[in-house]
C-alpha positions in Angstrom: 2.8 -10.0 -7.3 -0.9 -9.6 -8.4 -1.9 -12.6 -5.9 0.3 -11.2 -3.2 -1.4 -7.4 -3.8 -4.9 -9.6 -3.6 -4.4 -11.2 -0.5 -2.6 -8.3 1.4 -5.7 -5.9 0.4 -8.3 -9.0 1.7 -6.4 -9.6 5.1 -6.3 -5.7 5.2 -9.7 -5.4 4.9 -11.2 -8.2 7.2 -8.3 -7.4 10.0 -10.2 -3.7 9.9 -13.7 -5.4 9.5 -13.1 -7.5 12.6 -12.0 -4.4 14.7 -15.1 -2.5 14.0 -17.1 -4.9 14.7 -15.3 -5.0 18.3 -15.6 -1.4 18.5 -12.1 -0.8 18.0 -12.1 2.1 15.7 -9.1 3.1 16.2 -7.8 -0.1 15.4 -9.7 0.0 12.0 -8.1 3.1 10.7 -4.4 1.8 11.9 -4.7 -1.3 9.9 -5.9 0.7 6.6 -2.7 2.1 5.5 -1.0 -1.0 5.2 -3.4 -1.8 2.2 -2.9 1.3 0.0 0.4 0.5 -1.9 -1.4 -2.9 -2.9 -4.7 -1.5 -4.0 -3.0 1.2 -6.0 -0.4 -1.3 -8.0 -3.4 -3.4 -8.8 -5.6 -0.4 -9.9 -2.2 0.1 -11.7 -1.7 -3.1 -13.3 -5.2 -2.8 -15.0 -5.2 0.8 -15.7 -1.3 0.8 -17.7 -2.9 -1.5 -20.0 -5.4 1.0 -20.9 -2.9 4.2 -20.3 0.1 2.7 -22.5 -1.0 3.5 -26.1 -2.9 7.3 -25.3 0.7 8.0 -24.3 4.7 8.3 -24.8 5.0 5.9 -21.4 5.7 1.9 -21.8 3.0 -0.4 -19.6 6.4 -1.2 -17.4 6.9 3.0 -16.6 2.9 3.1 -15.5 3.6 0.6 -13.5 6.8 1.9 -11.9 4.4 5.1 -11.9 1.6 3.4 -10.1 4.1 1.6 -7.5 5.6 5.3 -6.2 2.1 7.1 -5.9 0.4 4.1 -3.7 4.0 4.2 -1.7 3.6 8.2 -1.3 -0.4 7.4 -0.6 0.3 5.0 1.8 3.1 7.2 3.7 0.9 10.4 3.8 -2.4 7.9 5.1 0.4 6.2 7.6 1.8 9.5 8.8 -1.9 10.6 9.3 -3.0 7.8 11.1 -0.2 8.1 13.6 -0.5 11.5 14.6 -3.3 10.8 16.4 -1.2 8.1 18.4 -0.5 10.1 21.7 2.6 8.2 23.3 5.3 8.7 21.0 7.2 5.0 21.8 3.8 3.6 20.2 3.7 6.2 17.1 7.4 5.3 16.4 6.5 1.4 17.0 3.5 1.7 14.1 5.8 4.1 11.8 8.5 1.4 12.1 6.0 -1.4 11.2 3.9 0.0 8.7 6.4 1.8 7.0 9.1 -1.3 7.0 6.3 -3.7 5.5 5.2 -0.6 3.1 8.5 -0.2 1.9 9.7 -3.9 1.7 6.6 -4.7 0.3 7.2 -2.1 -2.9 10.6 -3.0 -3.4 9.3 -6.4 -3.8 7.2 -5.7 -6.1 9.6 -3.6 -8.0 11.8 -6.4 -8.0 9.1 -8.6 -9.6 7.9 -6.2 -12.4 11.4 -4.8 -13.6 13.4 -7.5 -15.8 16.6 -8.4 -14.9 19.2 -8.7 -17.4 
């Protein structure tokens, strides 16, 4: 799931890039949250490597770790960025989106890093 993380952060990044530079900044800030539970697991994936022997956890836990903070980041910067959405169909619309791929997105990746047996 790292080269999925990658390119999810890169599209994330040039979709927001590509609004500013139509002056759409709006636009920019709505596409951001989609891109914080990838950027965390990948700051994850290279920091549990580093975290695993200063403590009790197993590299697999920080990464399980990692995974529920950038899905609680990306909620709170979602739930942020649509309260200044003014027609509540449209809020509910982006919740429903950004929240779906959020959540489908970590469970994939949970699905990828825990071993089935």
């Amino acid at each position: 799931m790292l080269t999925e993380s990658v390119v999810v952060v890169i599209l994330t990044l040039v979709i927001a890039y590509l609004y500013l530079r139509r002056g759409q900044r709006g636009y920019a800030l709505a596409v951001l949250p989609v891109g914080v539970l990838p950027l965390v697991y990948l700051m994850g994936c290279v920091l549990c490597g580093h975290l695993g022997p200063l403590t009790p956890l197993t590299d697999l836990q920080w990464q399980v770790l990692f995974l529920f903070l950038g899905l609680a980041a990306g909620a709170i910067c979602e739930g942020v960025v649509s309260y200044n959405i003014k027609r509540a169909s449209a809020r509910r619309g982006y919740i429903i989106l950004c929240g779906g791929f959020t959540a489908l997105f970590a469970f994939a990746i949970l699905h990828a890093i825990i071993p089935v047996v």
